[in-house]
Steps between C-alpha positions, in 0.01 A plus 500: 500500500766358694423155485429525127881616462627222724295211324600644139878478683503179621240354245615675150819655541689245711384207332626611139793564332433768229674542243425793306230760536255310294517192660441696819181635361361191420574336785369824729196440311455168506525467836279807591231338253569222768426704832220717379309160350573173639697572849272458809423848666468515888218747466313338239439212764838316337302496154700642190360799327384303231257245719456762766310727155327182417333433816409823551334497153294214590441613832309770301318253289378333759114584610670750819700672277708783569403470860742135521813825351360735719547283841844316338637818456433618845619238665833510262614846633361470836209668541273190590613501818 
């Protein structure tokens, strides 16, 4: 939680000027549309939510199936080790 608050800090709040409650709601959401779908996610293997959903979708597709999520999901929080 604490480096959520310091990226919305230095990424949202310090880059904008606001001007009135509803312009800070849009821009709050626009820019945490940004960072839950496009931004790069350390734990997603620096993929964004959106292509990190995709490739897990295909992944399932795929004649392995759920066995390619299984093992990438392992290995994502650490228990392939």
């Amino acid at each position: 939680m604490e480096s959520f608050n310091g990226r919305f800090r230095e990424k949202c709040l310090n880059e904008h000027w606001m001007v009135s409650m509803c312009d800070a709601k849009r821009l709050i959401e626009d820019w945490r549309i940004e960072y839950n779908t496009e931004r790069p996610h350390r734990l997603l293997r620096y993929l964004s939510t959106v292509h990190f959903a995709q490739a897990q979708e295909a992944a399932l597709r795929t004649s392995i199936g759920g066995g390619a999520f299984l093992l990438f999901r392992y290995e994502l929080i650490g228990l392939n080790n």
